[in-house]
ZATORPA-619848 format. One line per field, with one value per residue: residue in one letter; x, y, z negated of N, C-alpha, C in turn. Coordinates in pm, whole numbers, m for minus. Each point is the difference from the previous one (the first is absolute). Layout:
resn c(a, ...)
n_u c(X, ...)
n_v c(Y, ...)
n_w c(Z, ...)
ca_u c(X, ...)
ca_v c(Y, ...)
ca_w c(Z, ...)
c_u c(X, ...)
c_v c(Y, ...)
c_w c(Z, ...)
//
This chain:
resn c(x, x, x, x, x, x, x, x, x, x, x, x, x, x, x, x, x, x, x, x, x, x, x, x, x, x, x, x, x, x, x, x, x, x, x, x, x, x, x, x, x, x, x, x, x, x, x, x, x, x, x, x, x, x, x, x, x, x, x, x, x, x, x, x, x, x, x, x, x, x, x, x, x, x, x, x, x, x, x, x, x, x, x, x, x, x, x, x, x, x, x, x, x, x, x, x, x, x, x, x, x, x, x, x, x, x, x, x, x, x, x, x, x, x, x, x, x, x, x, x, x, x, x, x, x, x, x, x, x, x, x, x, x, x, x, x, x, x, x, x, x, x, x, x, x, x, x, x, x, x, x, x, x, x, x, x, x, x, x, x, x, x, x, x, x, x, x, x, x, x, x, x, x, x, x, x, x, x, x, x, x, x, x, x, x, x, x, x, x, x, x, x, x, x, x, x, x, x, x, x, x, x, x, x, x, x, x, x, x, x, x, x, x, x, x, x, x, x, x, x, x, x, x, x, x, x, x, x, x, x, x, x, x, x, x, x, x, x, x, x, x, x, x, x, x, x, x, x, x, x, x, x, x, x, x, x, x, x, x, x, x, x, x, x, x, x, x, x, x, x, x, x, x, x, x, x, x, x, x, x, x, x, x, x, x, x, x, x, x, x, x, x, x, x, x, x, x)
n_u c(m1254, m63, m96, m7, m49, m76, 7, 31, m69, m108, m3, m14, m100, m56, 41, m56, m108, m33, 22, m72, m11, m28, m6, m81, 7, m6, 101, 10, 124, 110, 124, m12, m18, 49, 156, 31, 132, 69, 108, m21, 79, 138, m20, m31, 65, 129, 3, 46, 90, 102, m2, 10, 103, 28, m56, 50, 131, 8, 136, m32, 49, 113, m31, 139, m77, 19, 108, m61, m67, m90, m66, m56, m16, m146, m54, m118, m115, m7, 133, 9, m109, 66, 141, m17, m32, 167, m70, 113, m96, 87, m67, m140, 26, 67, 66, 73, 106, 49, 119, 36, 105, 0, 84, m7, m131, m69, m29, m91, m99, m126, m41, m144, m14, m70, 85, 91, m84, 12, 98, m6, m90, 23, m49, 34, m3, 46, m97, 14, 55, m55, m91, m29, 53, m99, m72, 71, m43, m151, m69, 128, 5, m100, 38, 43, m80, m94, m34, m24, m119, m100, m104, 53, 3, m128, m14, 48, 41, 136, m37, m29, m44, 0, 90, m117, m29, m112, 93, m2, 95, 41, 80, m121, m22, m61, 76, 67, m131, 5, 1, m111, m28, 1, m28, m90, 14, 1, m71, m84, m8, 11, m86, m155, 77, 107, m65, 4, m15, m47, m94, m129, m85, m93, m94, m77, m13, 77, m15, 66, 79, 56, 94, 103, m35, 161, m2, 79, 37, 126, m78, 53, m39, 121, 43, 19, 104, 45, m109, 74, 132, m68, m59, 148, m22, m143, 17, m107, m18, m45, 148, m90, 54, 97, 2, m13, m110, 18, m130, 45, m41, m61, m8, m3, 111, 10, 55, m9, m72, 140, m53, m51, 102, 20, m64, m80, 140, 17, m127, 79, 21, 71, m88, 34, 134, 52, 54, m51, m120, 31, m10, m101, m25, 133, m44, m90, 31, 91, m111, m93, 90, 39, m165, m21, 79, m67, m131, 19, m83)
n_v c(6628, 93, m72, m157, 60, 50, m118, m118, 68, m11, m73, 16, 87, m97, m111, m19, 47, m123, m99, 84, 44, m154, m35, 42, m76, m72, m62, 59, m68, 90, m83, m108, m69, 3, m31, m95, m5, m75, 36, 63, 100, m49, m87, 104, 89, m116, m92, 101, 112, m159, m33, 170, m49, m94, 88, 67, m2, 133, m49, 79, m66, m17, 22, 6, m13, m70, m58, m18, 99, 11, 132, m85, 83, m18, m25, m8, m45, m92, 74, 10, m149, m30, 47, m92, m65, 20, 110, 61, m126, 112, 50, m56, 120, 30, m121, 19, m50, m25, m4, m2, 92, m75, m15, m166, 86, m11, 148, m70, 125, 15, 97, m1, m109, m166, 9, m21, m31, m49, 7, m8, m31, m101, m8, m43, m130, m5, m61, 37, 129, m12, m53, 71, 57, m73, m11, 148, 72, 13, m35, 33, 178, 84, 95, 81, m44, 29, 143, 15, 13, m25, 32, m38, m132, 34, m6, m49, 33, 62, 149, 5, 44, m73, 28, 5, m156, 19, m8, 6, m9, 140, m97, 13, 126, m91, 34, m154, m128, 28, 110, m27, m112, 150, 117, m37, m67, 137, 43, m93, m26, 155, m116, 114, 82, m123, 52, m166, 21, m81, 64, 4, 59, 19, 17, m106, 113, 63, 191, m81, 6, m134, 73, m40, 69, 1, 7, 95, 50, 90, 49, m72, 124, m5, m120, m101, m44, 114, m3, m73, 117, 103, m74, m75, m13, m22, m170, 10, 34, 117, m80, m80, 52, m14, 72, 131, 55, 80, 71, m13, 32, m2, 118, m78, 86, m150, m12, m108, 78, 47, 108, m5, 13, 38, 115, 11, 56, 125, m59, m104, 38, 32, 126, m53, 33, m138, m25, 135, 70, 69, m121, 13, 102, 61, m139, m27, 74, m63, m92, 71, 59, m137, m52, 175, 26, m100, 81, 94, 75)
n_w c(16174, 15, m160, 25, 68, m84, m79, 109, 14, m160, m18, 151, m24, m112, 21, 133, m82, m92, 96, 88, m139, 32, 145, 21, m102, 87, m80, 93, 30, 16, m24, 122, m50, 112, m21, m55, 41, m13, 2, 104, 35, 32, m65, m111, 15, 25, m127, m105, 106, 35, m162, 35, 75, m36, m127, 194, m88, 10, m1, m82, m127, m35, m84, 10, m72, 19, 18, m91, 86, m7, 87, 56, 99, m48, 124, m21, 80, m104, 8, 79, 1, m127, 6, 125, m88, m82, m76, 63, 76, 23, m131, 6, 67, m97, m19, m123, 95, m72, 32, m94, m41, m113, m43, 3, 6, 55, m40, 44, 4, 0, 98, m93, 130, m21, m90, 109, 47, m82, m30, 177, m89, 58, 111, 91, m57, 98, m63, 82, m18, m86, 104, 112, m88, m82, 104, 90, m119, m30, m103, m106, 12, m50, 5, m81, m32, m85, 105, 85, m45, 43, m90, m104, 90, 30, m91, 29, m164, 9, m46, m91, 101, 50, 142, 133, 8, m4, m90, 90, 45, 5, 88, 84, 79, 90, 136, 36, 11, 147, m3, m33, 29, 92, m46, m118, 114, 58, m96, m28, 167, 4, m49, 8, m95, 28, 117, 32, 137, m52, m3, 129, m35, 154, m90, 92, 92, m47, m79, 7, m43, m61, m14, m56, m103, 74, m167, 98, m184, 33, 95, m89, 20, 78, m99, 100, m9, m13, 144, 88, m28, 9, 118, 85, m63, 50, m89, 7, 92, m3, 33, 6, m81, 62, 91, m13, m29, 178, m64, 131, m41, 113, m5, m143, m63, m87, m132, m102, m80, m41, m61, 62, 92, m66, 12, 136, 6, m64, m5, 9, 63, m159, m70, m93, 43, m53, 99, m8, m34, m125, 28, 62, m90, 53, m18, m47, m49, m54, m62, m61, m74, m28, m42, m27, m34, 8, m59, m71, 13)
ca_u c(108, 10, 112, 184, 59, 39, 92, 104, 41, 23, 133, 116, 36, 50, 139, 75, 3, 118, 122, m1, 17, 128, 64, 45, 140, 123, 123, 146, 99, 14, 61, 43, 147, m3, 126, 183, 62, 150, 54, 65, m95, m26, m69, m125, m79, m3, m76, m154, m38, m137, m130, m89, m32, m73, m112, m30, 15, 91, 73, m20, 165, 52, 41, 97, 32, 161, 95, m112, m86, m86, m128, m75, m170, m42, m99, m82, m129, m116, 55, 34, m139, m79, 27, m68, m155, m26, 83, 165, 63, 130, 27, 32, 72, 121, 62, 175, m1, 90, 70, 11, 113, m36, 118, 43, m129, m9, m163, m142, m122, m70, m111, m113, m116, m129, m28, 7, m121, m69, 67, 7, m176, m21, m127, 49, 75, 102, 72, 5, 127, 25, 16, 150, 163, 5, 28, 154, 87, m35, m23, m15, m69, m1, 91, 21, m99, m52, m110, m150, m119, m43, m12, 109, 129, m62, 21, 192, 94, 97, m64, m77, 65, 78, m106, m88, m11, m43, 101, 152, 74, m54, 182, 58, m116, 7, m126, m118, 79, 96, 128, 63, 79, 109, 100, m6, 54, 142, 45, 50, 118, 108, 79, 85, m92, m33, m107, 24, m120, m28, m119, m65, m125, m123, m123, m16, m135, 8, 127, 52, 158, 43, 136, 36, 161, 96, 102, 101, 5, 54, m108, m81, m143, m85, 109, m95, 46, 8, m78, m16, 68, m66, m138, m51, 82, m25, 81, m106, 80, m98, 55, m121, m57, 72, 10, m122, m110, m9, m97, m39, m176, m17, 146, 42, 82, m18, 59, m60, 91, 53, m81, m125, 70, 122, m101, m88, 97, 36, m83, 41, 134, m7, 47, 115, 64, 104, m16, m114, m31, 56, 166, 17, m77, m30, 19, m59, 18, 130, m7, m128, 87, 136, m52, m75, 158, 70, m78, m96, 15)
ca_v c(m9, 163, 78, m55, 17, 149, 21, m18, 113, 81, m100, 3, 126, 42, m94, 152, 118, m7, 1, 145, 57, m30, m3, 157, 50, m42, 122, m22, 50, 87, m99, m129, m111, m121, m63, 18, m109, 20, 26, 149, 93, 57, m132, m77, 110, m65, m106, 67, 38, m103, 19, 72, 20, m181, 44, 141, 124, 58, 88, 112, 125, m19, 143, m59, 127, m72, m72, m69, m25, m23, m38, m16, 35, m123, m5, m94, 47, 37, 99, 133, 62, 37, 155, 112, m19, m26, 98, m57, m143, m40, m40, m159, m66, m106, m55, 15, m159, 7, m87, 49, m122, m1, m56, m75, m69, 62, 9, 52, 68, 136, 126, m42, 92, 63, 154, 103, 30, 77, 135, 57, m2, m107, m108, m159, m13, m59, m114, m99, m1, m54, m189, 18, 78, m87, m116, 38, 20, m75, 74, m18, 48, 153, 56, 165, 56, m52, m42, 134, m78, 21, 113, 105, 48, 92, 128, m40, 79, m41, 40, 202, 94, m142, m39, m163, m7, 138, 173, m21, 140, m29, 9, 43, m27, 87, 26, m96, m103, m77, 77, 6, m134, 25, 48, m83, m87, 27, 102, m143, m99, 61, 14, 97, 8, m108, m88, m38, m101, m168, m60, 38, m100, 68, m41, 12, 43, 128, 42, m101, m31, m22, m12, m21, 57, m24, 98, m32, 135, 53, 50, m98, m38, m45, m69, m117, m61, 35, 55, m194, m49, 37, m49, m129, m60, m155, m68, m45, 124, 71, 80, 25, 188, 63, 151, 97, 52, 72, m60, 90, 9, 140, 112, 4, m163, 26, m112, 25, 15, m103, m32, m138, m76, m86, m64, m135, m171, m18, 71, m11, 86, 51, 108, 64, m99, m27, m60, 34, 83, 83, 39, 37, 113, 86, m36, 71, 121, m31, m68, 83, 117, m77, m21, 116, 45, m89, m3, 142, 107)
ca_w c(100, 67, m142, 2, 132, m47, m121, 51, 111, m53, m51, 113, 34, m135, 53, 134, m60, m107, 73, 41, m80, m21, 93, m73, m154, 32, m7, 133, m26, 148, 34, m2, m40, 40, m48, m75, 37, 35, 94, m9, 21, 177, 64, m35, 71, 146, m23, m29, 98, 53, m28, m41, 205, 26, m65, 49, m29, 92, m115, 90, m90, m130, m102, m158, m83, m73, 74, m80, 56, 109, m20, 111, 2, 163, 48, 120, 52, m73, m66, 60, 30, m134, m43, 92, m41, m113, m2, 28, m9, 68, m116, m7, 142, m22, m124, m13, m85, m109, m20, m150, m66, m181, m74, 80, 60, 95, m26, 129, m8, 86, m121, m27, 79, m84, m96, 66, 67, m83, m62, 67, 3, 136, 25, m20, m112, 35, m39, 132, 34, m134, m8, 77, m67, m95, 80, 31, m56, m112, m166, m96, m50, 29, m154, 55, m88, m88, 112, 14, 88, 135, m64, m22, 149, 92, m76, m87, m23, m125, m85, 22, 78, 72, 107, 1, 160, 109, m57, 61, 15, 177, 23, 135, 93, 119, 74, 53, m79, 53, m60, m170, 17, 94, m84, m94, 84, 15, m134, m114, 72, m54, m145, m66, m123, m61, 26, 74, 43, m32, 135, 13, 24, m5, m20, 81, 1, m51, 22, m146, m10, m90, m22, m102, m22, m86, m57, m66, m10, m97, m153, m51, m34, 114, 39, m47, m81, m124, m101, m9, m126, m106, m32, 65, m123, m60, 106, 139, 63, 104, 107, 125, m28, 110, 66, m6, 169, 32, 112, 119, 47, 72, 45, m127, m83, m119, m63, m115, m131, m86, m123, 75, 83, m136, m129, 40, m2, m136, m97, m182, 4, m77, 10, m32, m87, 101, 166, 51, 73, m42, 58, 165, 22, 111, 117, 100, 63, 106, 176, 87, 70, 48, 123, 80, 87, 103, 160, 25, 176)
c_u c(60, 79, 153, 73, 52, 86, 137, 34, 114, 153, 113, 22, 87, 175, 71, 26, 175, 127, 29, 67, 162, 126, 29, 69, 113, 118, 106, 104, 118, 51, m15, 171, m7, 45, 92, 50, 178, m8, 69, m162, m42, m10, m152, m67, m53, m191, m149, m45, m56, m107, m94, m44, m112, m108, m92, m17, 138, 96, 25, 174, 14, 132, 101, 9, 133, 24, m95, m96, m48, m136, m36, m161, m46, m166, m65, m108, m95, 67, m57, m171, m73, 70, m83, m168, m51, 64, 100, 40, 149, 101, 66, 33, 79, m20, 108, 56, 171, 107, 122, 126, m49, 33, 57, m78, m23, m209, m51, m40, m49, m110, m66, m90, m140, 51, 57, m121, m85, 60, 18, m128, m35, m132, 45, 82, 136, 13, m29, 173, 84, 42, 93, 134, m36, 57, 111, 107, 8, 5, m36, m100, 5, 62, 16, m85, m92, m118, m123, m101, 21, m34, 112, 109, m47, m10, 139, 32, 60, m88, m86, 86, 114, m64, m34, 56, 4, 75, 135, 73, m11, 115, m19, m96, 70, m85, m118, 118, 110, 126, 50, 35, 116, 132, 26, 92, 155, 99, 61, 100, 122, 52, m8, m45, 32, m111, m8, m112, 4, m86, m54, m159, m61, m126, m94, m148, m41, 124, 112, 120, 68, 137, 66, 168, 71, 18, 156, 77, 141, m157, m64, m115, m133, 103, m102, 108, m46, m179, m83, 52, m74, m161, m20, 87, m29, 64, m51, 54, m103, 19, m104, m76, 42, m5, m84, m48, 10, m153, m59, m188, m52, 112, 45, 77, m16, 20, m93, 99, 62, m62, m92, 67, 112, m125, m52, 88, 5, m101, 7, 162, m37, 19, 155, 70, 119, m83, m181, m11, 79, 192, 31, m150, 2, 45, m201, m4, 146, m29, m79, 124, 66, m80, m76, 131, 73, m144, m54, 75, 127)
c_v c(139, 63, m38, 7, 195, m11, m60, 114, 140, m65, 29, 162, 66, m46, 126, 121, 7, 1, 99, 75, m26, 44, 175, 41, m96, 139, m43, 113, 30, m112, m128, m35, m138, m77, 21, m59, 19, 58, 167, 83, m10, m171, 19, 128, m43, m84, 102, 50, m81, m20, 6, 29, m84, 47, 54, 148, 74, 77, 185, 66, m91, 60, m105, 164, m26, m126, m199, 5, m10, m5, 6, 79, m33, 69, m63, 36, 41, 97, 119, 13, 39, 125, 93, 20, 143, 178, 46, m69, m59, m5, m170, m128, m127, m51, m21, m150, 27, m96, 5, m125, 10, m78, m109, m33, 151, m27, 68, 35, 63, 40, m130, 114, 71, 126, 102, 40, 32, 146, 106, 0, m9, m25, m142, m27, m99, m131, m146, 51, m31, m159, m18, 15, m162, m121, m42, m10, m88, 43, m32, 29, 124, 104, 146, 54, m79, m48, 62, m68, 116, 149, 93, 17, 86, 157, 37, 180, m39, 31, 155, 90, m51, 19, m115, 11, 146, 132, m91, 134, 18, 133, 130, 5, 42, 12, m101, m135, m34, 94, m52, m138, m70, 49, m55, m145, 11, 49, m115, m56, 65, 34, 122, 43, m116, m104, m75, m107, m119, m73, 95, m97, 83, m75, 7, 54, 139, 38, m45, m34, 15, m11, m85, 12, m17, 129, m8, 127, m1, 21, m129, m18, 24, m117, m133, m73, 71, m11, m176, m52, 25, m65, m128, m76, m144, m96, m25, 120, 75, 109, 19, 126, 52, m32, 71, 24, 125, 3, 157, m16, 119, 67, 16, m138, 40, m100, m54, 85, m92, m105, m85, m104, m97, m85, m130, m123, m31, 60, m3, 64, 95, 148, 72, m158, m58, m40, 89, 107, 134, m19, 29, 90, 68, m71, 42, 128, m3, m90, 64, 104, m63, m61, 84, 35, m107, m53, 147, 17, 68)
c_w c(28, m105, 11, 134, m40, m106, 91, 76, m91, m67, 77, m1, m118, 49, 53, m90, m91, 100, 62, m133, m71, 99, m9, m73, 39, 13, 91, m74, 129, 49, m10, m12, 105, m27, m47, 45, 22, 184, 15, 53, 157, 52, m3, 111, 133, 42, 38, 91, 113, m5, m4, 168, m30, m15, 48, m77, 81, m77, 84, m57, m96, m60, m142, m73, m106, m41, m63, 63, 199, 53, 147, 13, 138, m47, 101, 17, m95, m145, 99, 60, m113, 21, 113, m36, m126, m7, m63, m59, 49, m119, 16, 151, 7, m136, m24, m89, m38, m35, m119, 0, m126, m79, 124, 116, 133, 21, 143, m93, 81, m55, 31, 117, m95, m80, 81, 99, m147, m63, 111, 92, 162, 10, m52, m116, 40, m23, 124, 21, m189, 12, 91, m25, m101, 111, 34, m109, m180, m108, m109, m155, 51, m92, 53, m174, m77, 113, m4, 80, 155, m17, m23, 54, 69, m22, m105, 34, m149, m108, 28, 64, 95, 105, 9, 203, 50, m14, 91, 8, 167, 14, 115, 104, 163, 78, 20, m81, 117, m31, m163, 21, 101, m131, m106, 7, 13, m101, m53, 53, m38, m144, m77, m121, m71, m37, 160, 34, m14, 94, 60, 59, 47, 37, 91, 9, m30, m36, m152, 8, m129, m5, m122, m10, m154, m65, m83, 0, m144, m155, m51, m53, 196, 96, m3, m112, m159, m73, m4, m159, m127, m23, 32, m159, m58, 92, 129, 87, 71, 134, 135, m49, 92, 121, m40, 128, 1, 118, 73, m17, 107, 1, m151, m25, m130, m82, m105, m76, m70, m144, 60, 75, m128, m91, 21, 36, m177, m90, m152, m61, m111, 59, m62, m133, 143, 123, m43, 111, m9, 60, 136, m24, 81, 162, 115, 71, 71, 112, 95, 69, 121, 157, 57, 23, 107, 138, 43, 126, m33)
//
């Protein structure tokens, strides 16, 4: 009895073990696809933003980076207690949902919570606010990339010598965080530098504030359109790449780098050839200039 009560035991641990191993190589990809559907841009923005109330999510900005699009960003309780858990978790404060004219059809998407709590290395894995945006909004498939387990979202860089998560650029210091999100605050409302405030979120519990901002620049290579033209190219659309983050931590602001912040929407994005990496080369260092010249002291 004691032997087959150890071989069922050993049978179930063997089960858990394999599914554990499995559930692990599961590959998430950045974006959900909720729908296609006729209509325009600015009905469906209507619908979605309901929604997404109904859902208890809170639209905090929404940002048309041109005249096709539309993106709504929202947050709710269990966004902003994982980023306050999680270090600078104000990374994943919000989620960005997407409203896409594309040929006759008019596309929802939004990031994929799960890989974003994973690529911006979270406690929580979001996916209680994952079934939520599915409930509200609904899904087709996931798309952005071929897809990275859990693993290599966590540790995600483009390639050798590529920053990772933790190499952000760090825009700006002051005296204390309530000055730097006092000024930081005001710098963006004024548009300057061509960089313009989209949202603001602060994280509750500590010193955390997540901005998100518009770029819009004569320099095309710190323009959102031009550098949307060159990487958003498949028919599925990945305009929920947008806004970028501006995040106040303590008396420091600081952005991701471009090369990590493009990459993890677009990890399969060729290095050089048409619509790649090589055609907006010197756009990180134009946006790092474009967003430390629009919050420093």
């Amino acid at each position: 009895m004691v032997q087959g009560m150890s071989r069922v035991l050993l049978s179930i641990a063997l089960l858990c073990g394999a599914w554990v191993a499995q559930a692990a190589d599961v590959k998430l990809k950045p974006f959900v696809l909720a729908s296609t559907s006729a209509g325009t841009v600015a009905e469906k923005t209507v619908q979605v933003k309901n929604a997404l109330s109904a859902a208890g999510f809170t639209v905090v900005g929404e940002y048309a980076p041109y005249p096709s699009a539309n993106i709504i960003v929202v947050t709710n309780d269990a966004l902003k207690q994982n980023a306050a858990a999680s270090d600078f978790g104000g990374y994943g404060a919000v989620q960005r949902v997407s409203v896409t004219a594309a040929g006759n059809d008019v596309q929802v998407s939004y990031t994929n919570p799960v890989y974003m709590s994973y690529v911006y290395r979270m406690k929580g894995d979001l996916s209680d606010v994952s079934a939520a945006l599915e409930k509200a909004l609904g899904r087709v498939e996931e798309f952005g990339a071929k897809g990275l387990t859990e693993k290599q979202a966590r540790k995600y860089h483009y390639m050798f010598g590529m920053e990772y998560f933790d190499e952000p650029s760090k825009l700006a210091t002051y005296d204390s965080y309530e000055a730097a999100v006092k000024a930081v605050d005001a710098k963006l409302s004024a548009n300057q530098n061509g960089v313009s405030k989209v949202y603001r979120v602060d994280v509750p519990g500590k010193e955390e504030t997540v901005f998100g901002v518009a770029l819009k620049s004569d320099d095309k290579y710190k323009d959102d359109t031009f550098i949307m033209s060159e990487i958003d190219f498949h028919d599925v659309k990945s305009t929920a790449h947008l806004p970028y983050e501006v995040l106040v931590s303590g008396n420091k602001v600081y952005a991701l780098y471009a090369r990590f912040r493009i990459a993890i929407n677009f990890p399969d994005l060729s290095m050089m050839g048409k619509n790649s990496f090589m055609n907006i080369m010197k756009t990180p260092e134009a946006e790092r200039g474009a967003l430390e010249g629009a919050v420093k002291e």
